[in-house]
LOLUM-849478 format. One record per residue (C-alpha): residue number from 1; residue in one letter; x, y, z. Coordinates in Angstrom, 3 decimals. Example, Ala and Ser with C-alpha at 12.3 -4.5 7.8 and 13.67 -1.06 7.14 Angstrom:
<atoms>
<atom drenti="1" mipa="a" X="12.300" Y="-4.500" Z="7.800"/>
<atom drenti="2" mipa="s" X="13.670" Y="-1.060" Z="7.140"/>
</atoms>
This chain:
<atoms>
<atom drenti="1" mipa="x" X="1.799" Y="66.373" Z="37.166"/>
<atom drenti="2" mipa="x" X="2.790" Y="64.919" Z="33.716"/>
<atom drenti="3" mipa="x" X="0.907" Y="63.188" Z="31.190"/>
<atom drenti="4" mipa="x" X="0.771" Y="60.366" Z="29.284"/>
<atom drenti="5" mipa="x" X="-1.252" Y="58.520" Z="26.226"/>
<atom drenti="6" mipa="x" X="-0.549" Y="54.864" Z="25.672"/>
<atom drenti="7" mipa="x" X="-1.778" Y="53.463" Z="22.555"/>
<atom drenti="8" mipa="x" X="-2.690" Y="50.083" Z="21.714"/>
<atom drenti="9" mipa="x" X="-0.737" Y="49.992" Z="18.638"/>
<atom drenti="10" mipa="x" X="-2.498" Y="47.587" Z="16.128"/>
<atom drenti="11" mipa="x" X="-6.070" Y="49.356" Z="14.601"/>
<atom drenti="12" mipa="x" X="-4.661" Y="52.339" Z="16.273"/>
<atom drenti="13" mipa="x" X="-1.787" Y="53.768" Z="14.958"/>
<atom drenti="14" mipa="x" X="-1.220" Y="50.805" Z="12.513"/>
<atom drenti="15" mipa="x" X="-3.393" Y="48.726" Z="9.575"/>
<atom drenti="16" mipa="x" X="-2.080" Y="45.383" Z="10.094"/>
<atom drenti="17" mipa="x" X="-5.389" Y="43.550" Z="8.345"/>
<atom drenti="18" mipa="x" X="-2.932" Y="42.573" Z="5.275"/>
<atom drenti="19" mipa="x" X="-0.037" Y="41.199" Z="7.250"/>
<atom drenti="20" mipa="x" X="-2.967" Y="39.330" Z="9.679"/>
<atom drenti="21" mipa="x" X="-4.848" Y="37.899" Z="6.473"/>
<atom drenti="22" mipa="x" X="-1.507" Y="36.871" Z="4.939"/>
<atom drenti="23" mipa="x" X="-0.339" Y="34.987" Z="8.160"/>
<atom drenti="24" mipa="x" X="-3.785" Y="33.296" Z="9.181"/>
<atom drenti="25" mipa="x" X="-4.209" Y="31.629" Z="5.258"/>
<atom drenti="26" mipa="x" X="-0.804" Y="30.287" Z="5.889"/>
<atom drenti="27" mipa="x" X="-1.810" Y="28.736" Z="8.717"/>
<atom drenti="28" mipa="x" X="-4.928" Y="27.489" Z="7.065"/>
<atom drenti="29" mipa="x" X="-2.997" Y="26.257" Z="4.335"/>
<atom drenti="30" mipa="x" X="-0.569" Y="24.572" Z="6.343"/>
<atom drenti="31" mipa="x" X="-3.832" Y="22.412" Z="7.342"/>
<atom drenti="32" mipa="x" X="-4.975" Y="22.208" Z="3.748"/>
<atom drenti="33" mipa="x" X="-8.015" Y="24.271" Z="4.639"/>
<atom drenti="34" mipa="x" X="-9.114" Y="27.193" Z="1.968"/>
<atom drenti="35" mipa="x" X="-7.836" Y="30.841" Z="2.561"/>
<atom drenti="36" mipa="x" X="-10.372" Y="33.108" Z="4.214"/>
<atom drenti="37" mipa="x" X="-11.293" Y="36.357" Z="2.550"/>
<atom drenti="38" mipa="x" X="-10.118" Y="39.449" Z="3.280"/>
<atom drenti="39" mipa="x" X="-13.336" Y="41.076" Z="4.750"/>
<atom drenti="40" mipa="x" X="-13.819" Y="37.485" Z="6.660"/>
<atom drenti="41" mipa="x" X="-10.442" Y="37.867" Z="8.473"/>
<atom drenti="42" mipa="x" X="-11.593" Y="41.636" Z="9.490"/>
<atom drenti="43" mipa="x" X="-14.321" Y="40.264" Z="10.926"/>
<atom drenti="44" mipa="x" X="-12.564" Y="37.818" Z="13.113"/>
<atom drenti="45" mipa="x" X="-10.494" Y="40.333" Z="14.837"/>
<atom drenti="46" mipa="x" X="-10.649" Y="41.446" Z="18.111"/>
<atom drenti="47" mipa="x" X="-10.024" Y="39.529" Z="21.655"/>
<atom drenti="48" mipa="x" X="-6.352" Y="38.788" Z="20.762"/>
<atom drenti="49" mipa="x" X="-4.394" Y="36.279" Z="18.322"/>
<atom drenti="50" mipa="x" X="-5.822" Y="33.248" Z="20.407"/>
<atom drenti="51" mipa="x" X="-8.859" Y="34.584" Z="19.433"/>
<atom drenti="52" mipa="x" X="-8.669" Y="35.035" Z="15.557"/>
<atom drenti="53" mipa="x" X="-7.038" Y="32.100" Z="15.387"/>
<atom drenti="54" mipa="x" X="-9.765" Y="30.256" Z="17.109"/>
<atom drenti="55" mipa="x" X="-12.453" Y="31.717" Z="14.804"/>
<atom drenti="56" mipa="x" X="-10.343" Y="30.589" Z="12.003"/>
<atom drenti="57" mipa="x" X="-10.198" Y="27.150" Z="12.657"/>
<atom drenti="58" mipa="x" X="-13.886" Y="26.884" Z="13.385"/>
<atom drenti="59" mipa="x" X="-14.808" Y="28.927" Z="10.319"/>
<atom drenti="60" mipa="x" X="-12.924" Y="26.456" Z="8.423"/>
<atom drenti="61" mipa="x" X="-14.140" Y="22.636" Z="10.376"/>
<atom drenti="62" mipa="x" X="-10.564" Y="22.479" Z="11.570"/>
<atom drenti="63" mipa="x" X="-10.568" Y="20.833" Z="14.948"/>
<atom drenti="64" mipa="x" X="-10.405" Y="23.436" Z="18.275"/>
<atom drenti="65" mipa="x" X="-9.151" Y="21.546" Z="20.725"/>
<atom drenti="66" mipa="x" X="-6.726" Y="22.882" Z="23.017"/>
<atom drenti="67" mipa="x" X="-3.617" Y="21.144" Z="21.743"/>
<atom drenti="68" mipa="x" X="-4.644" Y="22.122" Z="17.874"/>
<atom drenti="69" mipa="x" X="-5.391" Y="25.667" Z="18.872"/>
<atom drenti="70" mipa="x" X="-2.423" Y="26.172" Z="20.199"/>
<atom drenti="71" mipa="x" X="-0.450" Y="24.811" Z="17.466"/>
<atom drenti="72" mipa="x" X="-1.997" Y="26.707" Z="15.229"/>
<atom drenti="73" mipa="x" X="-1.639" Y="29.905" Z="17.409"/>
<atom drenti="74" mipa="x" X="2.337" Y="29.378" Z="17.612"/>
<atom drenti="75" mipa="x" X="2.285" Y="29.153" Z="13.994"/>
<atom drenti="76" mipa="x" X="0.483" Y="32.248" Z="13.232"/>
<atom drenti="77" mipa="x" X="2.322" Y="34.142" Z="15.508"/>
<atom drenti="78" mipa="x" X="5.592" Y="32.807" Z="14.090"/>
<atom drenti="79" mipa="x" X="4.496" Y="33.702" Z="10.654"/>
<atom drenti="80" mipa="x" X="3.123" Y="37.174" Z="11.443"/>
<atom drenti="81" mipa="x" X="6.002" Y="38.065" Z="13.420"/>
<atom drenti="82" mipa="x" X="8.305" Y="37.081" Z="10.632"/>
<atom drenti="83" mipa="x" X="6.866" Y="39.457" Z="8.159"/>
<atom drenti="84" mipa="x" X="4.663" Y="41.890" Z="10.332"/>
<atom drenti="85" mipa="x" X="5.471" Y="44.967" Z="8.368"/>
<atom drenti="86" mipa="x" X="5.115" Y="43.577" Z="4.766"/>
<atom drenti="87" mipa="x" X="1.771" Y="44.665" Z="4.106"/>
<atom drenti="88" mipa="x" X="0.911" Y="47.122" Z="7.174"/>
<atom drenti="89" mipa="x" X="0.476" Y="50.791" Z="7.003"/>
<atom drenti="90" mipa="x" X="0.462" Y="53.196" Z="9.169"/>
<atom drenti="91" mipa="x" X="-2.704" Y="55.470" Z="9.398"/>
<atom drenti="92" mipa="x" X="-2.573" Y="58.932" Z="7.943"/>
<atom drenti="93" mipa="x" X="-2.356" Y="61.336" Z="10.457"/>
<atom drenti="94" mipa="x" X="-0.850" Y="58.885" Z="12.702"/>
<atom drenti="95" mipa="x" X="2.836" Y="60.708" Z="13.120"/>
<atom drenti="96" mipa="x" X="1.430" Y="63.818" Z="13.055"/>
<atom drenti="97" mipa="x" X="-1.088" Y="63.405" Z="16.067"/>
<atom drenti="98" mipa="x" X="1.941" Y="61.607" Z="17.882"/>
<atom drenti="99" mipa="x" X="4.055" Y="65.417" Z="17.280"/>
<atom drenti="100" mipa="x" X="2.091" Y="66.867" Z="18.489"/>
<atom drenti="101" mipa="x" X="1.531" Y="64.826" Z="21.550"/>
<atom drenti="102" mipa="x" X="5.395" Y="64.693" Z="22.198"/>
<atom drenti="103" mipa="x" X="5.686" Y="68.387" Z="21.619"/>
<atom drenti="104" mipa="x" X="2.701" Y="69.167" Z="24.593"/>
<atom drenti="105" mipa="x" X="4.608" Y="67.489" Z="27.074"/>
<atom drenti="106" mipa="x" X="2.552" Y="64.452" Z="26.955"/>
<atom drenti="107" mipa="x" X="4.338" Y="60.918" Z="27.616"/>
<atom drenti="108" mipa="x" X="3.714" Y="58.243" Z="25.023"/>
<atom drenti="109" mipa="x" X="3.548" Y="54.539" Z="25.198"/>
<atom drenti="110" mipa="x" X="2.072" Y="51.490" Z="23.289"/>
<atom drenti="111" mipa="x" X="0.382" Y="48.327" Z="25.574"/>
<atom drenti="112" mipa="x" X="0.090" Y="45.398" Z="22.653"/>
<atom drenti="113" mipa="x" X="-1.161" Y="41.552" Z="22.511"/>
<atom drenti="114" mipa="x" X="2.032" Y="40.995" Z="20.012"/>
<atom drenti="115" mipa="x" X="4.963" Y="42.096" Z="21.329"/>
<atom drenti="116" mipa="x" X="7.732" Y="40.923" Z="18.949"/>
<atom drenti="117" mipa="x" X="5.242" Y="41.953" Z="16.334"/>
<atom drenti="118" mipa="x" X="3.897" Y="44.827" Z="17.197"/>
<atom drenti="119" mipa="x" X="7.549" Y="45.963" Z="17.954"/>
<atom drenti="120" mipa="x" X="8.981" Y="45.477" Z="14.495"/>
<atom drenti="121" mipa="x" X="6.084" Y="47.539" Z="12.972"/>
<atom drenti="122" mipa="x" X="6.484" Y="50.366" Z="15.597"/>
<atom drenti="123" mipa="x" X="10.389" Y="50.336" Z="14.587"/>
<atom drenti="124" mipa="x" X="9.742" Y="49.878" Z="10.533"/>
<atom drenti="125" mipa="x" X="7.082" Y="53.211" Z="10.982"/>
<atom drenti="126" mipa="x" X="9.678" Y="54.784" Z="12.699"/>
<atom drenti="127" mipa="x" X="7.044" Y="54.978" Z="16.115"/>
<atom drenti="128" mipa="x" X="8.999" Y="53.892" Z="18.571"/>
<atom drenti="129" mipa="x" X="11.217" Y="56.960" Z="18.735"/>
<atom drenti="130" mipa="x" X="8.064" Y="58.581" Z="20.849"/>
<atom drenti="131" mipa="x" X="7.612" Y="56.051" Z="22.980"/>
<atom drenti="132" mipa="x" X="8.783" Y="55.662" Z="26.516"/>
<atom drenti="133" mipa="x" X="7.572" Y="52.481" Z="27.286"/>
<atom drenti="134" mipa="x" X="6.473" Y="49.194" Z="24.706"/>
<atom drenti="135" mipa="x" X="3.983" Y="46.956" Z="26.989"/>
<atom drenti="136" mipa="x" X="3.235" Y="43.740" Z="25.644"/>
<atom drenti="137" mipa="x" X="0.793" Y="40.869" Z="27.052"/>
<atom drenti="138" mipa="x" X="-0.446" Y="38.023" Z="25.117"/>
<atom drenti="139" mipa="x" X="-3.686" Y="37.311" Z="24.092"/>
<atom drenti="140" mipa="x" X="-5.962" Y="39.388" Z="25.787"/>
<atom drenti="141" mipa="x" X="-8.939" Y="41.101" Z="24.385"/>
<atom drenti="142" mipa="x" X="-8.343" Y="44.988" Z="25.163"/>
<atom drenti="143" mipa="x" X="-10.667" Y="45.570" Z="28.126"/>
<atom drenti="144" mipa="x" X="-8.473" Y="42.908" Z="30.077"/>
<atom drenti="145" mipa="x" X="-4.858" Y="44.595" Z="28.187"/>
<atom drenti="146" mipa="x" X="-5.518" Y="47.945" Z="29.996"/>
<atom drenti="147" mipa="x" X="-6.142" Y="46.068" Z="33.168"/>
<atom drenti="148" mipa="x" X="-3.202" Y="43.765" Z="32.970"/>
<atom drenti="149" mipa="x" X="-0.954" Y="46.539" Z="31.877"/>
<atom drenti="150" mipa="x" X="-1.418" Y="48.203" Z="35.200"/>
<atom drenti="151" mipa="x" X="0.023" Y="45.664" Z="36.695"/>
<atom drenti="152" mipa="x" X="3.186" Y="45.794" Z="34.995"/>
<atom drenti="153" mipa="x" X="6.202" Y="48.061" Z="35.407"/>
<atom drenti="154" mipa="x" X="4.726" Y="51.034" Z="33.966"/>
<atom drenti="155" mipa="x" X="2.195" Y="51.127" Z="36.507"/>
<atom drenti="156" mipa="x" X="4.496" Y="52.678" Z="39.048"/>
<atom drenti="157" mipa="x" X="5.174" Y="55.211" Z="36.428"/>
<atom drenti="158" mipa="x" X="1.543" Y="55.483" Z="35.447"/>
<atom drenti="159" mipa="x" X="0.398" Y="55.905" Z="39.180"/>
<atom drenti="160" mipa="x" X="1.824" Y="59.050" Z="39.636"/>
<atom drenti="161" mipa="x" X="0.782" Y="60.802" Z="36.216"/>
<atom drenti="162" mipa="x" X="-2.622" Y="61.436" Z="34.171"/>
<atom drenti="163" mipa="x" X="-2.599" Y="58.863" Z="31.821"/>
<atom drenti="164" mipa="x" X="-5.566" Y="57.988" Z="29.254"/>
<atom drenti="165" mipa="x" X="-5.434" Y="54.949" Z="27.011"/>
<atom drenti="166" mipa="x" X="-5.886" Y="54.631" Z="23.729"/>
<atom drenti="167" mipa="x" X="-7.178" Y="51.129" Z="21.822"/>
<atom drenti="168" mipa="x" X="-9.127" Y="50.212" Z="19.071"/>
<atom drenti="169" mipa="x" X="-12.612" Y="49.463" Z="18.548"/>
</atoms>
């Protein structure tokens, strides 16, 4: 029977705080709101973009209706996409763990809430040469990720092999 590990990619393999912090002030400042400190962004992450961005607006008296959350949302995720390995690093050890998964036979594949995103970073850190498979849903905090990612295509593959998944905190 084979293996596999699939990583949720962001707080995982990757420290995209910068890049997120960067983004989510633009946002804010595109609705003349104050940036957010660092340490304040941190703290908002977690339950996907809808999520962060959400907190955002509320932290800052923005209105959170639907319609502006959502406007706000495509923003962010336009601006993070655009420059989603500016400011990220990849975690020490990160490569090396991912060797020497490759090299015990183990399968390896990342299940993220930012695709476009999270697939530029995996190809500036040079990740995605160990991956078989890049999932990507949107928005979903990552109880609900793992769960919807078995319903996708690599859940045929995943149904017939050991697989454990790996996500941040």
């Amino acid at each position: 029977m084979n293996k596999a590990v699939t990583f949720d990619l962001d707080g995982t393999l990757i420290d995209s705080l910068g890049d997120i912090h960067a983004a989510l002030n633009d946002v804010l400042q595109f609705r003349n709101a104050p940036p957010l400190a660092l340490a304040t962004v941190r703290g908002f992450i977690g339950k996907g973009s809808a999520n962060l961005v959400r907190r955002a607006l509320t932290a800052q008296n923005l209105a959170i209706d639907e319609a502006s959350c959502a406007s706000a949302l495509a923003d962010f995720l336009r601006l993070y996409s655009a420059d989603s390995a500016k400011l990220t690093t990849i975690f020490d050890g990160a490569i090396d763990a991912l060797d020497r998964l490759q090299d015990g036979g183990f399968c390896l594949g990342i299940c993220t809430t930012a695709a476009g995103t999270d697939q530029n970073c995996a190809g500036s850190f040079g990740l995605t040469r160990f991956l078989i498979r890049l999932l990507a849903v949107t928005s979903l905090p990552a109880a609900s990720l793992i769960r919807q990612c078995c319903f996708m295509p690599w859940r045929v593959w995943v149904q017939h092999h050991v697989c454990l998944w790996v996500i941040a905190k």
